[in-house]
N, C-alpha and C positions, 0 to 999 in steps of 0.2 A: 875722242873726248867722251866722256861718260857724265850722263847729266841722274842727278837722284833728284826725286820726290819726298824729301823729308817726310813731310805730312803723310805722303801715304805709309810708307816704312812703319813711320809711330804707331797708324790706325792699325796693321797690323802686327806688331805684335803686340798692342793692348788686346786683340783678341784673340793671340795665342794662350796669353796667358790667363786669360780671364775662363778659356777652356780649361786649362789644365788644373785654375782652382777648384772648378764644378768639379773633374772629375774625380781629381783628388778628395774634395769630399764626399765623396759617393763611393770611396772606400776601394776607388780601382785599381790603385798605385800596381806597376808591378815592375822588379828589377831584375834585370839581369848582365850578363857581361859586355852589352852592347848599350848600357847605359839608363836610362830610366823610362817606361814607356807608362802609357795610361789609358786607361781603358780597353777593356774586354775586345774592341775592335782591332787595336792593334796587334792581338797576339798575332803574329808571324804561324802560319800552319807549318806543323812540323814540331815549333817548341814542345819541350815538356818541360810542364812549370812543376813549381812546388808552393808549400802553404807558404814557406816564410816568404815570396814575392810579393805576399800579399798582405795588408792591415787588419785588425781586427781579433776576436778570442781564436784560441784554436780553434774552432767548432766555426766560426763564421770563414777561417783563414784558407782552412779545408776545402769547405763548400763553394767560394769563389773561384778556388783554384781549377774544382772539377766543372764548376762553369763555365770558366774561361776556357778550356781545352774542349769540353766539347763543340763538336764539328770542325775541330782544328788538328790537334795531336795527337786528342780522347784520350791525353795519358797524362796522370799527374804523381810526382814522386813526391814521398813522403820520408825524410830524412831524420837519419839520429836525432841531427842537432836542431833543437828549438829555437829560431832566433827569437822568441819573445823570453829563453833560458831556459835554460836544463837542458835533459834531453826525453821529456814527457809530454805526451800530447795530451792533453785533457777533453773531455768531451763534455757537453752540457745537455745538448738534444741528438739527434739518429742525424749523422751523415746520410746524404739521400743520395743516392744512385742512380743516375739516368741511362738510357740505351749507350751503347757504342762508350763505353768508359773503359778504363784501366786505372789501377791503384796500382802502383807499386812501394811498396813498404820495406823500406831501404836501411835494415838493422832498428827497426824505430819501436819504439815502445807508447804505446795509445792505449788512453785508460779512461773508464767513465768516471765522469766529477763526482764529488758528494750531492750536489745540487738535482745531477743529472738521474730524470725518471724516463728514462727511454732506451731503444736499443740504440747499438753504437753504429751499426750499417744497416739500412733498409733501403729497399725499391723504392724508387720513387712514385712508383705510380700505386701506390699505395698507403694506408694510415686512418688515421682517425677522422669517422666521417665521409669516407670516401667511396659509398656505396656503387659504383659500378666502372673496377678497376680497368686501365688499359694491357697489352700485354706490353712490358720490354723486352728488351734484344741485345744478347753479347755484353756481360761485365765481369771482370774479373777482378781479382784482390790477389795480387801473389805477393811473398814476403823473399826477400833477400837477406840472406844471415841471419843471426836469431833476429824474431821480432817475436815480441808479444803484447797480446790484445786482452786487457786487466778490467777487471769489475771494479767495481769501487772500492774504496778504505771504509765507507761505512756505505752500503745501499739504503736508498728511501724504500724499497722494496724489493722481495726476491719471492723464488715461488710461483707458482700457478695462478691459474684464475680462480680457482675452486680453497687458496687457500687466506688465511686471515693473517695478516701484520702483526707481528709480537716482538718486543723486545727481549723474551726469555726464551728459555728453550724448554717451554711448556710441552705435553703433551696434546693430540688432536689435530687437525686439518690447518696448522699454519708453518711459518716462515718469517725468519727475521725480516725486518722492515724500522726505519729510524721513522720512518711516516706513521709507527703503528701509536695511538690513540690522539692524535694530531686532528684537530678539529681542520674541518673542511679539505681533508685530502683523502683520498681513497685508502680502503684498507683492505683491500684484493689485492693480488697481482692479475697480471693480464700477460699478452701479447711482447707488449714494450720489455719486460724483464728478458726476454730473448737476447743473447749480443747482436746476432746478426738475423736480419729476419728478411729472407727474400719470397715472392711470390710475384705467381703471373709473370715470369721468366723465361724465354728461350735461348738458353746458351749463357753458362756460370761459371766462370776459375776460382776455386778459393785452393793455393796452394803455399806450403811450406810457413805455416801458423803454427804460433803455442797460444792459448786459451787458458786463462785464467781464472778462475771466479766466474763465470759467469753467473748472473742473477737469475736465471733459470735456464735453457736449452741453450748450449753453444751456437749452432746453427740451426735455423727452422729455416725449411722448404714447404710452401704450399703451392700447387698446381704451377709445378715448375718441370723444365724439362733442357735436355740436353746437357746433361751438370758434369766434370769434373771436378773430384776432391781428391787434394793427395798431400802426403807431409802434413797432417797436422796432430799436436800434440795437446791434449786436454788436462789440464791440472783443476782439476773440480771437484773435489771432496766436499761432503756433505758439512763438513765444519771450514766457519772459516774465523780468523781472529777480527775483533774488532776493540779496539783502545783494550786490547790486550787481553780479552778475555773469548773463548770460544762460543759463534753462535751457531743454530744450526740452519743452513738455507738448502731446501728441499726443488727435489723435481728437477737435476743436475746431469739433464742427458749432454749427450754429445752432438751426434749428430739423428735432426729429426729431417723424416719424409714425408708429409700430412695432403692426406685430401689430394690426386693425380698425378704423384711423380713420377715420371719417366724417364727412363734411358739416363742414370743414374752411373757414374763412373766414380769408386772408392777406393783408393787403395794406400795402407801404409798408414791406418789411424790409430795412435794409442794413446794411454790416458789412465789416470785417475779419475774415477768419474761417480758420481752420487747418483746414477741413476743408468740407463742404457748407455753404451757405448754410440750405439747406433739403433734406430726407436724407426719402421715404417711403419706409417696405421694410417688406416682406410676406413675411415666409422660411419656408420648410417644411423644416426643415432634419432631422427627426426621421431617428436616434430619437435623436440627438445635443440633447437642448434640456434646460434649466432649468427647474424649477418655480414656484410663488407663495411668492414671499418668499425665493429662495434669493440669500445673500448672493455666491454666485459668479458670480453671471451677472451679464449687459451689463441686462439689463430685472426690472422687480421684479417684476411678472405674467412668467406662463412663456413660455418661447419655440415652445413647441408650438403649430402648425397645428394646428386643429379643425376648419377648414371654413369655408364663405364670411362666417358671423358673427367672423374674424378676418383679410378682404379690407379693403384698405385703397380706398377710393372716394369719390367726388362731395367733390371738393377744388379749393379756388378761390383762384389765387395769382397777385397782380396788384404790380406796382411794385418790384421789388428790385432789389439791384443789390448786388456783390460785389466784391472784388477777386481772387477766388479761385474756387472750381466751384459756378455758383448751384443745380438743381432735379437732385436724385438720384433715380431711381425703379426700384426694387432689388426682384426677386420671385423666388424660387427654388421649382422642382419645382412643385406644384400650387398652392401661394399668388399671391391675383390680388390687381393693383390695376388698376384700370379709374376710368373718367371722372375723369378730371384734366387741369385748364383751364388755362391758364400765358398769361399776356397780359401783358410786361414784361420782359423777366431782362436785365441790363447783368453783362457779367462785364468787367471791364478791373483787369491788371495795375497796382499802385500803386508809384512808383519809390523809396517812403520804407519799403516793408513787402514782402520778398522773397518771393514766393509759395512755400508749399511745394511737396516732390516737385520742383522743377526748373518748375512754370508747374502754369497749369490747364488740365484733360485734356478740358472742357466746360464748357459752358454749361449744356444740358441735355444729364440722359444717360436714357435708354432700355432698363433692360435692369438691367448690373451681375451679374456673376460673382464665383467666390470665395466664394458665403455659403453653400453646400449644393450639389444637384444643378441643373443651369441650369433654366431655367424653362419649363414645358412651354408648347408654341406656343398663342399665345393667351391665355395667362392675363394678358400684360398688355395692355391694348386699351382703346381710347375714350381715347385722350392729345391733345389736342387744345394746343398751342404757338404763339403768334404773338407778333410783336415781340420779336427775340429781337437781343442783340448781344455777341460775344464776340472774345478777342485770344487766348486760349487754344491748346491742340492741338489742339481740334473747337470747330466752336457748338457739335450735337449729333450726338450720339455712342450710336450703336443696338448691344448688347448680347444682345441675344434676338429670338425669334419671336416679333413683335407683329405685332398684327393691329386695324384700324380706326383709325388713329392717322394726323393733319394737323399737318403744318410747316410754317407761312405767315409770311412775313416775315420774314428773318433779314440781321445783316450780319454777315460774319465777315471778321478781319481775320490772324489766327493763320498757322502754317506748314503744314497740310495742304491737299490740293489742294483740295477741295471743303468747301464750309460742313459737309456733315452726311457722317458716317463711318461707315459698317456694320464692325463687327469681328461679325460675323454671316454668313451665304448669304441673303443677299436675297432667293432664291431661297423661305424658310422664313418669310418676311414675307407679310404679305397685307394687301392695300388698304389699302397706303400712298399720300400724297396730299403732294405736299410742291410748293411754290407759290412764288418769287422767294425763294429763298433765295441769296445775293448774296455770292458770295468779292470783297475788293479788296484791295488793297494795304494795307497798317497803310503810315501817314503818316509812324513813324518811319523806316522804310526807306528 
C-alpha cells in the first residue's frame, strides 16, 4: 500500500515552478534535445551550447552562451541559422572573451549593427577604464566553412584615433563616421573601431576567417603571446559603399602586432587591404602615450614602452599575398623587434581595386618613421625575409639602422631602380646580407 501526502506533493511543485519562473526571467532558458533546462547551473559539462539556446539580442544570446560553457565545455558553436531569423548575427557591443573559451563559427555570418560602436571580439579582461589588466589564457575563434565577420552597412565610426568623423570624402586626417557632427558623441576613432582586439593574452586560435569592412585594423594584438593565425581572408579596401554611394574609411590593416608580441604563428593570410597586410610596431614614443583603458588612444593597453617585456619578437609569417603593402616592421627610439622570419609575401596590384596612396610603397618594409623619435641603431635586428615578390615602389624598403638582418630571394617588378631601397645611410646598417634579389621588367610594360 502506498500512502501520498497530498499537501506535500503540492508544496512542492509550487516551488519547482516558482524557480523556474525566476530563472526564466533572468534570461537562462536553455534548450536542447533532452528537453528544456534552466539555468547556467544545469549546463551538463561536456555540452556545447549555442546562442539560439538561449533568450535575448544576438549580442546578449552570444555572451550567455560563452558564459554558460565556461568551466563546462568552454565551447560554444555559433550556427548558420538564427533562430531569432535569418541567417545573420548582428552585434551591438564587443563580444567579450574569457580564458579557457572556444568559438566555433559553423558557416555563420556575424556582422556589427548600425547602432554598434565597438569591436566585435575582445578580451575580457580588458576595455574602457580598466587601468590595470589581468592576463587570460587559451582562446580561440575557428571558422567552419565560409564564415565571415562584416563591418557595418553604415559605421558610427571608422579610422584611427588620430583621425576626425566626416560624412564626405574630404581631404586631411579623417574617415567616414555616421556619428561625424552628432552632438555629444565622439568624433575620433579609437581602439573599438578594431573587429577583433585581443590583449594581455597567452595562447590565441583565430583560424579560417574572411574579414570584411572592418572599421579600422582587422585584428589588433597588444602584449600577446603564443598566437596562431591561419586561413584568413581580408576583403578591406579603402572604399566602401554606403546607401549606395562610395565612402572612404582609412587605416585598413590586416593584421596588427603592437606593444610585446611574441611567438607569433602566420601563415596563409590574403586580402584586399587599405593599409598593411600585416603591421608589427614596437614604439617608444613617451612621454606622449595613452594608458590602460583610455578611450582616446589607437590601443587599449597603453602605449608606453617599458622595456624589452614590450619587444615585439620570434614571429613566423609564411604564404600571403596582397594587393597592397604586405609585412610593416615599425620601431621607434628604444623599442626592438627582433627575429622575424617572412618566407612568402606576393604583393601585386589588382586592376578591379585601386591601390591606395597612388600604389604600394613595399613589400616588405624595414624601419618605418613618423611614430616618435627614429629608432635607435640596432634595435631592429635578426629580420630574416625570403621569397618575396612585389609590383609596388620598393620589394623592400629599409627605414632605419638595422643590423643582422638577410634578404634572399626577391623579384621586383615596380618603378625603382633596385628591388630593395634604403631611405637610410647604409652606412648606419650593419651585416646586412641580401642574396639574388632580382629587378625585371613588369610584363605589362
Amino acid at each position: 500500500m502506498f500512502r501520498v501526502k497530498l499537501p506535500g506533493i503540492l508544496l512542492i511543485i509550487m516551488l519547482q515552478s516558482c524557480i523556474l519562473q525566476i530563472q526564466e526571467s533572468a534570461g537562462f532558458e536553455l534548450k536542447n534535445s533532452r528537453g528544456i533546462f534552466t539555468g547556467i547551473e544545469q549546463n551538463i559539462p561536456g555540452d556545447v551550447l549555442s546562442p539560439n539556446d538561449f533568450k535575448g539580442t544576438d549580442t546578449e544570446r552570444i555572451q550567455k552562451a560563452i558564459y554558460a560553457a565556461k568551466g563546462n565545455s568552454n565551447k560554444v558553436v555559433i550556427p548558420m541559422h538564427n533562430a531569432r531569423g535569418g541567417n545573420i548575427w548582428k552585434i551591438d557591443r564587443a563580444i567579450l572573451l574569457p580564458s579557457n573559451i572556444s568559438l566555433i563559427l559553423d558557416n555563420c555570418i556575424i556582422q556589427l549593427s548600425d547602432i554598434c560602436r565597438d569591436n566585435m571580439f575582445r578580451s575580457d579582461n580588458v576595455g574602457v577604464g580598466i587601468t590595470n589588466p589581468d592576463w587570460n589564457y587559451n582562446i580561440s575563434i575557428v571558422g567552419i566553412g565560409e564564415v565571415q565577420l562584416r563591418g557595418a552597412d553604415n559605421p558610427r565610426s571608422t579610422g584611427d584615433a588620430y583621425r576626425t568623423l566626416t560624412l564626405t570624402n574630404e581631404k586631411g586626417r579623417v574617415s567616414y563616421g555616421s556619428d561625424a557632427g552628432k552632438d555629444g558623441m565622439k568624433q575620433k576613432g579609437d581602439w573599438r573601431n578594431n573587429m577583433i582586439q585581443i590583449a594581455k593574452v597567452d595562447g590565441f586560435k583565430f583560424k579560417n576567417i574572411t574579414i570584411r569592412n572592418s572599421h579600422a585594423w582587422a585584428v589588433s594584438f597588444e602584449r600577446t603571446k603564443n598566437v596562431e593565425l591561419s586561413s584568413l581572408r581580408f576583403m578591406n579596401p579603402e572604399y566602401i559603399q554606403v546607401k549606395g554611394a562610395d565612402v572612404k574609411t582609412y587605416n585598413k590593416d590586416g593584421i596588427n602586432l603592437r606593444h610585446g608580441c611574441k611567438y607569433f604563428r602566420i601563415d596563409n593570410i590574403t586580402g584586399i587591404n587599405g593599409d598593411d597586410l600585416i603591421a608589427l610596431s614596437s614604439l617608444d614614443a613617451a612621454p606622449y602615450f595613452h594608458t590602460n583603458g583610455d578611450i582616446n588612444s589607437y590601443q587599449v593597453t597603453s602605449t608606453k614602452w617599458t622595456g624589452p617585456e614590450d619587444d615585439t619578437e620570434q614571429v613566423f609569417i609564411t604564404n600571403c599575398q596582397t594587393n597592397y603593402t604586405g609585412v610593416a616592421i615599425r620601431a621607434s627610439d628604444n623599442a626592438s623587434i627582433h627575429h622575424v622570419y617572412i618566407n612568402g609575401v606576393i604583393t601585386k596590384a589588382r586592376p578591379d581595386t585601386p591601390p591606395p596612396y597612388g600604389g604600394s610603397p613595399y613589400t616588405v618594409l624595414v624601419g618605418g618613421r613618423g611614430y616618435g623619435d627614429n629608432s635607435v641603431r640596432g634595435k631592429i635586428n635578426n629580420i630574416y625575409a625570403t621569397n618575396l615578390f612585389g609590383d609596388g615602389k620598393s620589394l623592400i624598403l629599409v627605414e632605419s639602422p638595422v643590423s643582422d638582418c638577410q634578404f634572399i630571394n626577391g623579384i621586383y617588378t615596380g618603378t625603382a631602380p633596385e628591388a630593395i631601397t634604403y631611405n637610410v645611410d647604409k652606412k648606419t646598417t650593419q651585416n646586412i646580407i641580401e642574396v639574388n634579389l632580382i629587378k625585371v621588367p613588369d610584363s605589362r610594360q
